[in-house]
Structures are given as structure tokens and as C-alpha cells.
MARGUVO-396228 format. One line per 10 residues: their letters; for each residue x negated, y, z of N, C-alpha, C. Coordinates in Angstrom, 1 decimal, decimal comma. Atoms other than C-alpha are relative to their C-alpha. Example, Ala and Ser with C-alpha at 12.3 -4.5 7.8 and 13.67 -1.06 7.14 Angstrom:
<nodes>
AS) -0,9 -1,2 0,0 -12,3 -4,5 7,8 -0,9 1,2 0,0 ~ 0,9 -1,1 0,0 -13,7 -1,1 7,1 0,8 1,1 0,8
</nodes>
This chain:
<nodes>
XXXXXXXXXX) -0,5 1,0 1,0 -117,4 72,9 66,8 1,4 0,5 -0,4 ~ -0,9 -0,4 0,7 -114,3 72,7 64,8 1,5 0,0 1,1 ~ -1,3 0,0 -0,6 -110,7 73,0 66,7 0,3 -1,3 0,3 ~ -0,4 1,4 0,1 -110,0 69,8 65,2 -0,8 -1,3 1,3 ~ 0,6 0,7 -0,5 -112,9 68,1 66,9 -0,1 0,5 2,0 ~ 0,1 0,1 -1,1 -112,3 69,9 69,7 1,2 -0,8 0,8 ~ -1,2 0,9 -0,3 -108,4 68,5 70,0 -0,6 -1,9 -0,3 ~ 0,4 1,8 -0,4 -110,3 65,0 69,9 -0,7 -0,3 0,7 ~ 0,5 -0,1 -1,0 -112,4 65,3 72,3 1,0 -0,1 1,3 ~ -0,7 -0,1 -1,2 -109,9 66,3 74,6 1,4 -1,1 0,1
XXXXXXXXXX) -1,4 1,2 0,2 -106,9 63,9 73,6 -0,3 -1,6 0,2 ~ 0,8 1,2 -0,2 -109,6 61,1 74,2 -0,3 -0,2 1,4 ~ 0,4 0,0 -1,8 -109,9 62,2 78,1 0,7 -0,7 0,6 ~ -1,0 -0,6 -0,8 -106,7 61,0 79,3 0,6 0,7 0,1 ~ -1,0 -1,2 -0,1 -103,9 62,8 80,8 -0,7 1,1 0,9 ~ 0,6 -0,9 -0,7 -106,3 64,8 83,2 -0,7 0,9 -1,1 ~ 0,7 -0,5 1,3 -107,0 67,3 80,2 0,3 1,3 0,1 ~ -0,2 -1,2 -0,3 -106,6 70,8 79,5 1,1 0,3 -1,2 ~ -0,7 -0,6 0,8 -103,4 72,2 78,1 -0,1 1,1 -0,7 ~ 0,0 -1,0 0,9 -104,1 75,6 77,5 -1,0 0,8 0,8
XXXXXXXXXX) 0,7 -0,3 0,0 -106,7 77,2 77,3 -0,1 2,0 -0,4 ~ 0,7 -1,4 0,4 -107,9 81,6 77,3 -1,3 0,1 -0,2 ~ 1,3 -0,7 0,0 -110,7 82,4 76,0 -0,9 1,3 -0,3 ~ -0,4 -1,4 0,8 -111,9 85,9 76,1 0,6 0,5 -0,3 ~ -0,8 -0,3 0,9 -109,0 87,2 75,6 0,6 1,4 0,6 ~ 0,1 -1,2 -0,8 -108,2 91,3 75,2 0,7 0,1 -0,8 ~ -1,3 -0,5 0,7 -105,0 93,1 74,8 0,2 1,5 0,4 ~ -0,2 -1,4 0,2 -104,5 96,8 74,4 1,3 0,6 0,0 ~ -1,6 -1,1 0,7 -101,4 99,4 74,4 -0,9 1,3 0,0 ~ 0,9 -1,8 0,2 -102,9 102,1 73,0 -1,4 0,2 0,8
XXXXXXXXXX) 0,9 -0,5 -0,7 -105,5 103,6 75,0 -0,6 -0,6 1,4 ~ 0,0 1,2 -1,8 -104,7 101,0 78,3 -0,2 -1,4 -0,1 ~ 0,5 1,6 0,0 -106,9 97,9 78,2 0,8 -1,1 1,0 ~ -0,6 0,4 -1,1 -104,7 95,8 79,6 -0,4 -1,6 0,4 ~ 1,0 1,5 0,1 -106,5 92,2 79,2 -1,1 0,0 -0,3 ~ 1,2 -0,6 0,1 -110,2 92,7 79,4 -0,7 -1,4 -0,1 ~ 0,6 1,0 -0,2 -111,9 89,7 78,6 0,0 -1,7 0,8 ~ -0,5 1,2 -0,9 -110,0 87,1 80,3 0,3 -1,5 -0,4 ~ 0,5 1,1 -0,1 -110,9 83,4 80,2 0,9 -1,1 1,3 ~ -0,1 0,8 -1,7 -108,8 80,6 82,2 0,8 -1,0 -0,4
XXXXXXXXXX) -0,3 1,0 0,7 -107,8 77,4 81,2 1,2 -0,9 1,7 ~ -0,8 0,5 -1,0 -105,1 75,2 82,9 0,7 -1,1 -0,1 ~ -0,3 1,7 0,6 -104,6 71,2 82,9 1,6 -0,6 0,4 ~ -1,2 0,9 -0,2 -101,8 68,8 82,7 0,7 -0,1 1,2 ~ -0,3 0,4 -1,6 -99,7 68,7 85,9 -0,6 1,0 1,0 ~ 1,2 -1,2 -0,7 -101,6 71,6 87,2 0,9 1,2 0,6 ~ -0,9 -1,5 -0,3 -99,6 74,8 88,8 -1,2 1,1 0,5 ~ 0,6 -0,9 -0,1 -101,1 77,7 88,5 0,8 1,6 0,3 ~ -1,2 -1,2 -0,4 -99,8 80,8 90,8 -1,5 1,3 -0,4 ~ 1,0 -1,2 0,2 -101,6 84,4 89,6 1,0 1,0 0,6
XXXXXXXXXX) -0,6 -0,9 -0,8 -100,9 87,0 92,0 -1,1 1,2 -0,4 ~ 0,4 -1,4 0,5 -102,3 90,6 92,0 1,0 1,3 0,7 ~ -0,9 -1,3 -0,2 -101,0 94,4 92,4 0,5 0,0 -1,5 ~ -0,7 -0,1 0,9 -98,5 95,8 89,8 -1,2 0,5 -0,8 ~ 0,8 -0,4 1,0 -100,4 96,7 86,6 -1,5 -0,6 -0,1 ~ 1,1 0,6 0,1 -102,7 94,5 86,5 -0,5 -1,1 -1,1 ~ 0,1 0,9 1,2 -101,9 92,5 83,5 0,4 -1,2 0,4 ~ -0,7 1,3 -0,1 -100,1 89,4 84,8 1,1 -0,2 -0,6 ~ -0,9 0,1 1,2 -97,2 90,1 83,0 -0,4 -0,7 -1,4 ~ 0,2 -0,7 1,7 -98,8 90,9 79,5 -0,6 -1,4 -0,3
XXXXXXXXXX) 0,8 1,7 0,3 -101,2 87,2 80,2 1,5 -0,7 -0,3 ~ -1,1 0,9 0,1 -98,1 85,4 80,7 1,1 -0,2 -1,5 ~ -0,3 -0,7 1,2 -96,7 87,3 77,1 -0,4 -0,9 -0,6 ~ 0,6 0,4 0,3 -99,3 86,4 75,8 -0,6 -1,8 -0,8 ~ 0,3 1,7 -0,3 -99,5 82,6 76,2 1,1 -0,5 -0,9 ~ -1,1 0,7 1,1 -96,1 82,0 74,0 0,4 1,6 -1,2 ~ 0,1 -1,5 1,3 -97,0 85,0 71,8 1,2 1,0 -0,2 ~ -1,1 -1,1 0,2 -94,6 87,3 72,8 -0,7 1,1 -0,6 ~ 1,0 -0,9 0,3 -97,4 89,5 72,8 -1,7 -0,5 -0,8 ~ 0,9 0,5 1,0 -100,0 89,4 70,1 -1,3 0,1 0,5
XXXXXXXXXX) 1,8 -0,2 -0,5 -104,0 89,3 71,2 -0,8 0,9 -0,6 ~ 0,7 -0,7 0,7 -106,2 91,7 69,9 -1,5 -0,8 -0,3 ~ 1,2 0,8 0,5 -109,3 89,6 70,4 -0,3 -1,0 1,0 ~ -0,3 1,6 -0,5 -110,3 86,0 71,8 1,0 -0,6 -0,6 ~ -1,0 1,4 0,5 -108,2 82,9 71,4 0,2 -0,5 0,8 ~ -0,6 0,0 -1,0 -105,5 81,4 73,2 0,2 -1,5 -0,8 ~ -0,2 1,4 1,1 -105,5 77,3 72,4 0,8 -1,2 1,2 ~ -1,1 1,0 -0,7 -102,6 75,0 73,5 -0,2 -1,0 -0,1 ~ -0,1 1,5 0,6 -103,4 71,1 73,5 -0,9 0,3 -1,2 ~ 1,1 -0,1 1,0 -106,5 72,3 71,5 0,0 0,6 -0,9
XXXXXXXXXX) -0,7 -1,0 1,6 -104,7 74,1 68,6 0,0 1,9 0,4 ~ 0,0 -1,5 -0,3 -105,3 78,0 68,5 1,8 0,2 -0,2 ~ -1,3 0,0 0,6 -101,4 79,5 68,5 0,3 0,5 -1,0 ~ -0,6 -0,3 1,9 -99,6 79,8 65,2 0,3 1,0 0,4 ~ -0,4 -1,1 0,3 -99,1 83,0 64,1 1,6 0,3 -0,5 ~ -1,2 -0,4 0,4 -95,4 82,7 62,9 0,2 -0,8 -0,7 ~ -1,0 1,1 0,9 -92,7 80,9 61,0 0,3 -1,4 1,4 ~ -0,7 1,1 -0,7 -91,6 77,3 62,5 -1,0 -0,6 0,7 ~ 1,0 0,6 -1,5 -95,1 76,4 64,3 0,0 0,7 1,0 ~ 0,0 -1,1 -1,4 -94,6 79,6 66,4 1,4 -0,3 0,6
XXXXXXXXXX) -1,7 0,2 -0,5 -91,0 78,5 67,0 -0,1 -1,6 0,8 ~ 0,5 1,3 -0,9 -92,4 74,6 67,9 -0,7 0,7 1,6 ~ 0,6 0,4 -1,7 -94,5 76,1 70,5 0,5 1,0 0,9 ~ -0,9 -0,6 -1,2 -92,2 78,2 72,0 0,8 -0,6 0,4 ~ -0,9 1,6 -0,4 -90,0 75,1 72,2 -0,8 -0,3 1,3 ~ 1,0 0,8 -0,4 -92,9 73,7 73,9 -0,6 0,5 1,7 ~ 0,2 -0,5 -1,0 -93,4 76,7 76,6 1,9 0,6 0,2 ~ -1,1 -1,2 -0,7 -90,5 77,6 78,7 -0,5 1,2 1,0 ~ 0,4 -1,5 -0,7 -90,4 81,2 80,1 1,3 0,3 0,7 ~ -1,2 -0,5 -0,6 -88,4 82,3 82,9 -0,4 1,3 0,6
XXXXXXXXXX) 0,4 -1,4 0,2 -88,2 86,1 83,1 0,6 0,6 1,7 ~ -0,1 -0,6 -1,6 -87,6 88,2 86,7 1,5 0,6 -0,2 ~ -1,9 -0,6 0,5 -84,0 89,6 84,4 0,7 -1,6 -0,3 ~ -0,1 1,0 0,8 -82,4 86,2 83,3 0,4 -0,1 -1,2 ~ -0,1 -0,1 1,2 -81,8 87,2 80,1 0,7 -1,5 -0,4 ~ -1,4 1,3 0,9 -78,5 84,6 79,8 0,8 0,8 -0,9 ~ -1,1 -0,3 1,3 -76,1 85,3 76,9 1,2 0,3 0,6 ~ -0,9 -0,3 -0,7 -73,4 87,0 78,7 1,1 -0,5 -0,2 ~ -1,0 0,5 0,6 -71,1 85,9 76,7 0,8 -1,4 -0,6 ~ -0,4 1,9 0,2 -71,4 82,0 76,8 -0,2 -0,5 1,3
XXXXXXXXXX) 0,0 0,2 -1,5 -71,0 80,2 79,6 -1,4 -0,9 0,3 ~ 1,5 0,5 0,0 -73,9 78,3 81,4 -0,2 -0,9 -0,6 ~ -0,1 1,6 0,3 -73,1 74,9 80,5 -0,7 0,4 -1,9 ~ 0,5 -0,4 1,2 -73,4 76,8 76,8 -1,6 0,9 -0,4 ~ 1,3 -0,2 -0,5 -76,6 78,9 77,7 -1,0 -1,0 0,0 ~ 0,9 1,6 -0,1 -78,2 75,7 78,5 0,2 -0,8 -1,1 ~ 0,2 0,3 1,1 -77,2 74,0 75,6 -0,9 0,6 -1,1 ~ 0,2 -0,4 1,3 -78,1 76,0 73,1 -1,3 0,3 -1,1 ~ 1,1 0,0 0,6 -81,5 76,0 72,2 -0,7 -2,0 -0,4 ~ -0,1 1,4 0,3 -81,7 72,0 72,0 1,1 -0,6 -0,9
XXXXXXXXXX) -0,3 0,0 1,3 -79,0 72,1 69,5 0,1 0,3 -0,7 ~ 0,4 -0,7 1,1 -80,3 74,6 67,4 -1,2 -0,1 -0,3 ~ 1,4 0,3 -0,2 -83,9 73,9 68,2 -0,4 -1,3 0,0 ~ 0,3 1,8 -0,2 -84,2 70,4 68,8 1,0 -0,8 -0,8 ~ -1,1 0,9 1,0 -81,4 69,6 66,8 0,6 -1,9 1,0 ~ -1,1 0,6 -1,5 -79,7 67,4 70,0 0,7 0,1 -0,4 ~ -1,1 -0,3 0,3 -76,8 66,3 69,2 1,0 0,7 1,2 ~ -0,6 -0,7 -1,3 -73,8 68,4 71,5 0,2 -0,8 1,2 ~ -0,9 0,5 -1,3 -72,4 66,1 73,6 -1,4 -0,7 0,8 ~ 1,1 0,3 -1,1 -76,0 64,8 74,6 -0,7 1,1 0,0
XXXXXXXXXX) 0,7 -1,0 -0,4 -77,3 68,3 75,0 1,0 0,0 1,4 ~ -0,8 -0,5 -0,9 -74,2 68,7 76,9 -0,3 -0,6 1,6 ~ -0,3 1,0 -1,3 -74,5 65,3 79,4 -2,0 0,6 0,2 ~ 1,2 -0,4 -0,9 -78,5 66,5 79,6 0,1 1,4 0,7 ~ 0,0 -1,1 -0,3 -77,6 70,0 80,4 0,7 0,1 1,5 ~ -1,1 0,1 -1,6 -74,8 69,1 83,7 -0,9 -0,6 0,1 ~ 0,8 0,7 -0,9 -77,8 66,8 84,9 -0,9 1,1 0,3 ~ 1,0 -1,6 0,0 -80,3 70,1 84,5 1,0 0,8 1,1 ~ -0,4 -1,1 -1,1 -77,8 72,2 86,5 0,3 -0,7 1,8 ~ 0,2 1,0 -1,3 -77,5 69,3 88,9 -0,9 0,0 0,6
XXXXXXXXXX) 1,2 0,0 -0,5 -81,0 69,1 89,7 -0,1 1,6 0,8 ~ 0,1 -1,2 -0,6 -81,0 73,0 90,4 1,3 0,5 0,9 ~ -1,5 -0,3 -0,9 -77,6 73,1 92,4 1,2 0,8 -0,7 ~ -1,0 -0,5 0,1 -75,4 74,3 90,4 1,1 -0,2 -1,3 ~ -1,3 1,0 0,3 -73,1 71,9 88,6 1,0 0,4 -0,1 ~ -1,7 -0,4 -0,3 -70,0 73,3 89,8 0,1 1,5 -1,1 ~ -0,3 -1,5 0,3 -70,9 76,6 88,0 0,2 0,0 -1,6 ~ 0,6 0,3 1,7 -71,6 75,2 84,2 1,1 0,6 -1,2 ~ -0,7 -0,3 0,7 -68,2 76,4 83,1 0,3 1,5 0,0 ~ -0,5 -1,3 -0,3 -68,3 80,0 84,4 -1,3 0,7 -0,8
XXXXXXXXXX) 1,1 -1,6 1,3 -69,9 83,5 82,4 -1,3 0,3 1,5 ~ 1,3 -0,6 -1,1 -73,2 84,8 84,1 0,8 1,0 0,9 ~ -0,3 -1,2 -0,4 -71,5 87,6 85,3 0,5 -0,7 1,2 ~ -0,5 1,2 -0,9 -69,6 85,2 87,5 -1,0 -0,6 1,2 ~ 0,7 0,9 -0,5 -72,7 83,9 89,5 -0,7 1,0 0,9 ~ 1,1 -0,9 -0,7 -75,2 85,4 91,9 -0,8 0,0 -0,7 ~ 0,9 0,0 1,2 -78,4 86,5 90,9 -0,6 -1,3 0,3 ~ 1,1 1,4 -0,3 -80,2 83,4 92,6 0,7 -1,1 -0,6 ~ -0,5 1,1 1,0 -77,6 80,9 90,6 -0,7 0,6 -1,3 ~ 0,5 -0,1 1,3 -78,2 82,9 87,6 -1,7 -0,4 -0,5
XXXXXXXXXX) 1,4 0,3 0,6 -81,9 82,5 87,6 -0,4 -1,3 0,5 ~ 0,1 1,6 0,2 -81,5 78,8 88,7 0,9 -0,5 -1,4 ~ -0,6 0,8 1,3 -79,2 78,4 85,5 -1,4 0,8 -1,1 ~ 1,0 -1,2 1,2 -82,2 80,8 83,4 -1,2 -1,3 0,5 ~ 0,9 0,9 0,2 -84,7 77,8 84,5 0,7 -1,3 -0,5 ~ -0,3 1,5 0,4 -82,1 74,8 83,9 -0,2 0,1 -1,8 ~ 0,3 -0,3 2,0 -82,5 76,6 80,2 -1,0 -0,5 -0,7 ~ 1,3 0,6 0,2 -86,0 76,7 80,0 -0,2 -1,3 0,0 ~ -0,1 1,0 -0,1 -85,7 73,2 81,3 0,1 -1,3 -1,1 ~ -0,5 0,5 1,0 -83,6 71,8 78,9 -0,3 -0,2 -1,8
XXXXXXXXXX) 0,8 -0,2 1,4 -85,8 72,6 75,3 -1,1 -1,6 0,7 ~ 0,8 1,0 -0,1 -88,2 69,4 77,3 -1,3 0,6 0,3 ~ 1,1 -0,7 0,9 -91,1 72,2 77,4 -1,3 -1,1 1,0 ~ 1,3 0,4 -0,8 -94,9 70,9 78,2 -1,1 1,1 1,5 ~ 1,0 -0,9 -1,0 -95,8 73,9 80,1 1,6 1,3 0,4 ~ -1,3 -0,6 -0,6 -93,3 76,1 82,2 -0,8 2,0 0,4 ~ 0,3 -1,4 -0,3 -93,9 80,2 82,6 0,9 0,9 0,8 ~ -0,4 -1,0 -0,4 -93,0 82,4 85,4 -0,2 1,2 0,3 ~ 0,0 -1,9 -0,2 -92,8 86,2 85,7 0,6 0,5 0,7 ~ -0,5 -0,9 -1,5 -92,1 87,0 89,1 1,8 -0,3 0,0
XXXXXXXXXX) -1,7 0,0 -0,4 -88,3 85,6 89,0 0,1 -0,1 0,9 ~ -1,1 -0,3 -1,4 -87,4 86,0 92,4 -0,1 1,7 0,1 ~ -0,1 -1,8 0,0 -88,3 90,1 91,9 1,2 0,5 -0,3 ~ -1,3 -0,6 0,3 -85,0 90,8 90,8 0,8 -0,5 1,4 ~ -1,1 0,7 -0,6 -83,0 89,0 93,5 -0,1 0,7 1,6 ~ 0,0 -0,4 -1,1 -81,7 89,8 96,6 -0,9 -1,2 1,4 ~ 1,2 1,0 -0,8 -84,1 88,1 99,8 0,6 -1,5 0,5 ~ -0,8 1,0 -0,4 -81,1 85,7 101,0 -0,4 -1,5 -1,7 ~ -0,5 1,3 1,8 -80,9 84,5 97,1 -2,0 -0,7 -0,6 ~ 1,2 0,4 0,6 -85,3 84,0 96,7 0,2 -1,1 0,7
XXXXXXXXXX) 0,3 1,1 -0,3 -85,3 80,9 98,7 0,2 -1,5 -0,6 ~ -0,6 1,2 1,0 -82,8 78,7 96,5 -1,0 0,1 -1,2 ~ 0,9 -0,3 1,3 -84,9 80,0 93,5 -1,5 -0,9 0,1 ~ 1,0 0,1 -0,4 -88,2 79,3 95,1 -0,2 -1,8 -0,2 ~ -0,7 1,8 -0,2 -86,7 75,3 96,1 -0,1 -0,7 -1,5 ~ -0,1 0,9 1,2 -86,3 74,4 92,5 -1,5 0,1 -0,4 ~ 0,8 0,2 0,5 -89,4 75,7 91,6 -1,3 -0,6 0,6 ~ 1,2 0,8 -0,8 -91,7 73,8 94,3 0,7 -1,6 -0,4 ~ -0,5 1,6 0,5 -89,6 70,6 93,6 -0,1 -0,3 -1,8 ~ 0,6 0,3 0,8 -90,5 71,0 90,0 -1,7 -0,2 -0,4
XXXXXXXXXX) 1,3 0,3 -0,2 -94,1 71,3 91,1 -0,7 -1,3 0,2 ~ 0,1 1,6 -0,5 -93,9 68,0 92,8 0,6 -1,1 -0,6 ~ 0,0 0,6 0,9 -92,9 66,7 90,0 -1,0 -0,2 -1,0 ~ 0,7 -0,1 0,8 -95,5 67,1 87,9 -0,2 1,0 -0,7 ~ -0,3 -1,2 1,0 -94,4 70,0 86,0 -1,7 0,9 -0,4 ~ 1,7 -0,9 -0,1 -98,0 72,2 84,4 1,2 1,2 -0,2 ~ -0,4 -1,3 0,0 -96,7 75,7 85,7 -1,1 0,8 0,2 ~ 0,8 -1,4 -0,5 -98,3 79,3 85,6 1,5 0,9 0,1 ~ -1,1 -0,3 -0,9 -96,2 81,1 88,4 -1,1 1,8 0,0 ~ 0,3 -1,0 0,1 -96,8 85,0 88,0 1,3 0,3 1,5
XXXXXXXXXX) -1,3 -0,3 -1,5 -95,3 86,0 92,2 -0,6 0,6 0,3 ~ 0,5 -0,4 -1,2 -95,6 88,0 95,1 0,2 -0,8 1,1 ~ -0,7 1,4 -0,8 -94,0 84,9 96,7 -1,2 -0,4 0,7 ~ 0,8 0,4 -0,2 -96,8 84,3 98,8 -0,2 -1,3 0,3 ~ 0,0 1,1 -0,3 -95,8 81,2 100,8 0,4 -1,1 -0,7 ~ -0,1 1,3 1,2 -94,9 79,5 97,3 -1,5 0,2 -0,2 ~ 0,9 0,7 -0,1 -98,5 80,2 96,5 -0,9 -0,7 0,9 ~ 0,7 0,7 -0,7 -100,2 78,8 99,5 0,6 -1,7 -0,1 ~ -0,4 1,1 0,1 -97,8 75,7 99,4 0,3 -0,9 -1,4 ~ -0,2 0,3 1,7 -96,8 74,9 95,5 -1,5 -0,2 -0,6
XXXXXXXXXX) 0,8 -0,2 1,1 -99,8 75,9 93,9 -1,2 -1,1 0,4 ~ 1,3 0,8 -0,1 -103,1 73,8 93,1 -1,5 1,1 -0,4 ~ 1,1 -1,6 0,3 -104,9 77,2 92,2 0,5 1,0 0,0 ~ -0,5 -1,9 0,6 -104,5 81,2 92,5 -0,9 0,2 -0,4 ~ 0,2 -0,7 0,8 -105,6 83,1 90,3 0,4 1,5 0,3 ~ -0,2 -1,9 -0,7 -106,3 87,1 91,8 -0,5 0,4 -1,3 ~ 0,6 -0,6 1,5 -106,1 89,0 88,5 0,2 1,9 0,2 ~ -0,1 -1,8 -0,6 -106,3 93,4 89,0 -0,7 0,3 -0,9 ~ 0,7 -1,1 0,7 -107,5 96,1 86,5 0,0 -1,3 -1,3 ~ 0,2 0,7 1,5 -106,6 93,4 83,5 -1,1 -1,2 0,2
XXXXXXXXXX) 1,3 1,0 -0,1 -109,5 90,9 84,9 0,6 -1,3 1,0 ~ -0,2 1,0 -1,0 -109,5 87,5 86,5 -1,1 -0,2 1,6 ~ 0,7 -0,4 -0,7 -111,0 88,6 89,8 -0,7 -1,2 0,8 ~ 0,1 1,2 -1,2 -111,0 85,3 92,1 1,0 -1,3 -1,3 ~ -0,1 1,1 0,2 -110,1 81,8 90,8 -0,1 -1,3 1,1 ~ -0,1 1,0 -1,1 -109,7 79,2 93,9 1,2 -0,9 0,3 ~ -0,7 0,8 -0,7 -108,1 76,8 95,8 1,0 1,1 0,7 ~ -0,7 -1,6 -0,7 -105,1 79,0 97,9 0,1 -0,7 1,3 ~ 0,8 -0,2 -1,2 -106,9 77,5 101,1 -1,2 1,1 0,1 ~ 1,5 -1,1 0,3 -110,2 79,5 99,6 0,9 1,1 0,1
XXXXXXXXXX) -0,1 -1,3 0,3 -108,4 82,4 98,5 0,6 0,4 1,2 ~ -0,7 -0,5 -1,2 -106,0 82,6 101,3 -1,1 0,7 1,4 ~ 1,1 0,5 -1,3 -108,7 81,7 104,3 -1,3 1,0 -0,4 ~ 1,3 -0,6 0,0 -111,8 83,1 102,8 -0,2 0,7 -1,8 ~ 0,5 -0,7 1,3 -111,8 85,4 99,6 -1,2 0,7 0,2 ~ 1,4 -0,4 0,1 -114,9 86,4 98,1 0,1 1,3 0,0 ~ 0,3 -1,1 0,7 -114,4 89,8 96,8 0,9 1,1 0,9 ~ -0,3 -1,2 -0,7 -113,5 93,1 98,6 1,3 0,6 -0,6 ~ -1,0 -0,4 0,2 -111,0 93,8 96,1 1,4 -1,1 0,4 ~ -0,6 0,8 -0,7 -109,0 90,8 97,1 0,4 -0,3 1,4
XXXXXXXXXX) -0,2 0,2 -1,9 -109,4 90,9 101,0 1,0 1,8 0,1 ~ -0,5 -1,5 -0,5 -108,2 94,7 100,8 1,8 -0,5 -0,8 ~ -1,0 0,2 0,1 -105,2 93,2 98,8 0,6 -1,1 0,9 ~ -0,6 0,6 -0,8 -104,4 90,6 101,0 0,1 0,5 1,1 ~ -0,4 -0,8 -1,7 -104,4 93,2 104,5 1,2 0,6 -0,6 ~ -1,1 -0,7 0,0 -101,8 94,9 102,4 1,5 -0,7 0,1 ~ -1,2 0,7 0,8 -99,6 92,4 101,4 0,8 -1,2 1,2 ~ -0,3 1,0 -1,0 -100,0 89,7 104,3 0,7 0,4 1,1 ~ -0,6 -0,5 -1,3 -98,9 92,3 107,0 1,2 0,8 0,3 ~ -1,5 -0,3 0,4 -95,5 93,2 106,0 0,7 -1,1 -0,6
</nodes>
């Protein structure tokens, strides 16, 4: 059926519904299939951790989902809607997904408190001083309040990538995107990082958590997702996957990964 009827179907469910939706969906660099037919939808309130070896396409999915990266074929549908191709509906639904990256890609040159503002009064059109008083409650919730006036450079990396989510945060988005942010950080500094992002789980938040963080996904998550060679290999509970994976390529990644 039509998109339309399919966004009414699902907006008629309740809040137990499906935000966003893959279907079939393949992405190429050149000659390196790097998304092979991949299919995987993920509801309201839902946290979804995709683990894997490097090159496997958990990046490029994650891309993908707020069209960093363009699809070659399938379709990729948010709240029912395929995603806009460009101009100001591709700019709403990037509003709409926050992305926190493994670099924090803050604005060196503004301070956090301004970092954190700045896409809610250029984007949301917020006025300042209530971007401002939501932005010190955002750095509040992630610990770091005291820091709102100082440059990134100024910060550790584990503040910085708790002020690079109070960002994300701050746009209001419906769906939250991680890419391995604690891979950049030193091991002392993943744990503060980790904290905000389980206590935004238990809040409700619908996340897709791209980690090697393992004991966030056994504890955080409500499904992994084992993705390798571009494919979604395994799909479970992360008592299933953990306890009893099906597939051989999965058990041989978890003897590597679990015993170090």
C-alpha cells in the first residue's frame, strides 16, 4: 500500500509502534558492498545496541538512518515517511535524530553552554535565554554544569562527549544515534560516558547504540543486533545472543571479544 496508509495504520497503534524502519537496504563505495540487503526496524522507547567486528557496516547503517549517507537501493522510513531527500524536510529530520559521533565534533571555538545552544536557536528557532536555561539543565543531567562556560579544548575527552550528547539532546530529537562514542576515550573516561547513556535508556529514550561496550549491551539494551560482512547476522534478546547465539559466525565473535 501507499506510505500514507501505511503512516495510518501505524499512528493508530498507540505508542508501542515502529519508528523507523530498513527495508532492504544496500549501500556501496565503489566496488565494497557495504550494506547488503539489510532490513530492521526499531520501536518507540526501544534501545537497540548493534555490535559486530570493524568493517562490517555499522557505521555506514547508522549514516544512513539521518542520510548522511545516501542509499543505493531499499528504503529507509521514519514514523512511516520514506526520508526526504534534501532542503528543510531533510534538515526537520535531522532535528528529529540526534547523532553522537566516537570524535565529538564540538565547535572549538564556542564554548559548551554555546555548542549546546546552537542548533535550537537556529533550528528550532528557541528563543536564547530559553535555549540557554534548557541547555545548563542538559549539562546538568550529564554532570557537567560547572563546565558550560569553558572551550572543548578545556575538558576531558569523557566531558567532551557528555557535552557532544547534552547537544544532541538539546534539538528534543525522537530517536538518539550512537557510533561507538566511548572508542575515542581513554578507559577511566568510558564509564561517565556510558552512565548517561544507560540513564537515558531508562528513561525511555528510542536509541540505536553502535559499541563494543559490551556490558552496556547486555544491561541497557532491549535487543542486539550482530551485523558482519554488511548483513544483519543475529537479531535477539542480549540474554539470547549473549547465552546462546545461533550462528557460528557470532559464537567465534564472542570467544574473541568476551576473553579479553
Amino acid at each position: 500500500m501507499t506510505d500514507s496508509s501505511t503512516t495510518a495504520q501505524q499512528s493508530g497503534s498507540g505508542r508501542a509502534q515502529t519508528l523507523l524502519a530498513l527495508e532492504n537496504v544496500n549501500k556501496s563505495f565503489g566496488n565494497l558492498h557495504v550494506l547488503r540487503a539489510v532490513s530492521l526496524s526499531i520501536e518507540r522507547g526501544e534501545v537497540l545496541v548493534i555490535v559486530g567486528p570493524s568493517g562490517g557496516g555499522k557505521s555506514t547503517l547508522c549514516r544512513t538512518v539521518n542520510r548522511l549517507e545516501p542509499i543505493d537501493s531499499g528504503r529507509i522510513l521514519f514514523d512511516g515517511r520514506p526520508l526526504p531527500a534534501e532542503g528543510r524536510e531533510l534538515a526537520r529530520h535531522r532535528a528529529d535524530v540526534g547523532m553522537v559521533f566516537q570524535s565529538f565534533n564540538l565547535f572549538a571555538h564556542k564554548t559548551v553552554l554555546q555548542n549546546v545552544t546552537l542548533g535550537p536557536v537556529n533550528v528550532r528557532k528557541t528563543p536564547k535565554a530559553q535555549a540557554e536555561a534548557q541547555a545548563m539543565d542538559l549539562l546538568n543531567r550529564v554532570g557537567i554544569q560547572s563546565q558550560a562556560l569553558k572551550y572543548p579544548a578545556q575538558l576531558s575527552g569523557g566531558q567532551q562527549q557528555r557535552a557532544a550528547i547534552a547537544r544532541a539532546l538539546a534539538m528534543r530529537p525522537r530517536l538518539m544515534l550512537f557510533d561507538e562514542p566511548t572508542s575515542a576515550l581513554d578507559p577511566e573516561m568510558v564509564k561517565e560516558v556510558l552512565d548517561v547513556m544507560t540513564r537515558l535508556a531508562a528513561e525511555g529514550m528510542t536509541m540505536i547504540v553502535v559499541t563494543h561496550e559490551m556490558g552496556f549491551a547486555r544491561n541497557a539494551a532491549n535487543r542486539v543486533a550482530f551485523m558482519a560482512d554488511g548483513q544483519i547476522v543475529e537479531d535477539s534478546t542480549p540474554d539470547e545472543f549473549f547465552t546462546r547465539p545461533r550462528t557460528d559466525r557470532a559464537r567465534d565473535f564472542l570467544s574473541k571479544i568476551l576473553t579479553h
